[in-house]
C-alpha positions in Angstrom: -10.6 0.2 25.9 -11.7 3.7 26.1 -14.2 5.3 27.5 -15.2 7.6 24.4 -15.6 6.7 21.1 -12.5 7.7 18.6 -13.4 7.4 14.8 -9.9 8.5 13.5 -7.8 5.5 15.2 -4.6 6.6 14.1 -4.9 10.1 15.6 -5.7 8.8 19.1 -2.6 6.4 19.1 0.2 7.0 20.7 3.1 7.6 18.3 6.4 6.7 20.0 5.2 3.2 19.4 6.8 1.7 16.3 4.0 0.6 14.8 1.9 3.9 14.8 4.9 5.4 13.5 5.3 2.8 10.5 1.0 3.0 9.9 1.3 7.2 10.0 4.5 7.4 7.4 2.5 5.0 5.1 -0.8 6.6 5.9 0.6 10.2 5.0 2.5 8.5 1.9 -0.8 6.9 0.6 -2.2 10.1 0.6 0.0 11.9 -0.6 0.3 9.3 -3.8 -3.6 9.8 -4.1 -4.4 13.0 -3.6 -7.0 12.2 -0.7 -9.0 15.6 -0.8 -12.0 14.1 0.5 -13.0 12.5 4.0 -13.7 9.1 1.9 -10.9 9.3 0.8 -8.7 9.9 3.6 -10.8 6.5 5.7 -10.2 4.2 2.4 -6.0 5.3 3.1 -6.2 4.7 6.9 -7.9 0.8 6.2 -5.6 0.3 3.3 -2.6 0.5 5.5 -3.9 -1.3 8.2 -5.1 -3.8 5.6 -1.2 -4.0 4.7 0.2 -4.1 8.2 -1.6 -6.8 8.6 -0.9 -8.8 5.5 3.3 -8.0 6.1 2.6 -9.6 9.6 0.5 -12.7 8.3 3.7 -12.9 6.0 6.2 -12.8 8.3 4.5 -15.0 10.8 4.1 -18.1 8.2 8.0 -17.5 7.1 8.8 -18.0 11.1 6.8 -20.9 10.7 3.5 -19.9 12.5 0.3 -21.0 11.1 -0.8 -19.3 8.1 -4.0 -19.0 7.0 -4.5 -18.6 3.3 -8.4 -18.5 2.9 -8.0 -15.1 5.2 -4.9 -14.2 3.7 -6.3 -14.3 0.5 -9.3 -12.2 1.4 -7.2 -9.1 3.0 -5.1 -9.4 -0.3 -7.9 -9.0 -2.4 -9.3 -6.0 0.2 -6.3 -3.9 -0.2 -6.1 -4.6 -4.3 -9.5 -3.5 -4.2 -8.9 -0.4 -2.3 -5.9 0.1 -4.1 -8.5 0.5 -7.6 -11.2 2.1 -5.7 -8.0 5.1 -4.5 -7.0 5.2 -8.1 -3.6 3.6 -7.8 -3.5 1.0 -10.5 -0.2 -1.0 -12.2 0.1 0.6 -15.1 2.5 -0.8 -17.9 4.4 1.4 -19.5 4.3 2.5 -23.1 7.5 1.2 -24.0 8.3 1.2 -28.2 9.3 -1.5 -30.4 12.9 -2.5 -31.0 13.0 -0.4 -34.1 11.7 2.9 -32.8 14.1 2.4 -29.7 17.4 1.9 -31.4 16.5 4.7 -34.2 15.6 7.1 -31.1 19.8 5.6 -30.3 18.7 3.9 -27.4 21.3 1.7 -27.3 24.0 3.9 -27.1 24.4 3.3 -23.2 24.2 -0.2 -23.5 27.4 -0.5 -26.2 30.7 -0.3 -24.2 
């Protein structure tokens, strides 16, 4: 434990350790995808990676056949979804047209052989 109080956790890690490595490329990926240009921002990236970590591990513990807990598992899920909104990064469907538009625009071309 230190002795002195660290509020950014990822920058007081030590980085040859595979697991700070993994939680800084997704970190700097996250905010990269949301434009984090704002200290809350940045915070609600760093918890939403560690929220993920830590739902890949819950994952991969139940498929060695550890106990899995789905009441907590659940709840982290619907954490990160939540952040997810909250940073802006939504599933979007896309604006695909109807068959007629599509094959008038000749987008079937590539698919006849």
């Amino acid at each position: 434990m230190p002795t002195r109080f660290e509020p950014r956790f990822l920058d007081g890690l030590d980085g040859r350790v595979g697991i700070v490595k993994e939680l800084r490329c997704r970190y700097d990926e996250l905010k990269t995808a949301v434009g984090a240009d704002s200290p809350q921002k940045d915070y609600l990236c760093e918890r939403l990676c560690w929220l993920l970590i830590t739902l890949e591990t819950a994952e991969t513990r139940a498929i060695e056949g550890e106990p899995f807990d789905a009441n907590k598992y659940t709840v982290l899920l619907n954490s990160a979804l939540g952040l997810f909104r909250t940073l802006g990064i939504d599933a979007k469907a896309k604006n695909v047209p109807d068959l007629k538009t599509y094959l008038a625009a000749g987008g079937a071309k590539g698919a006849q052989r």
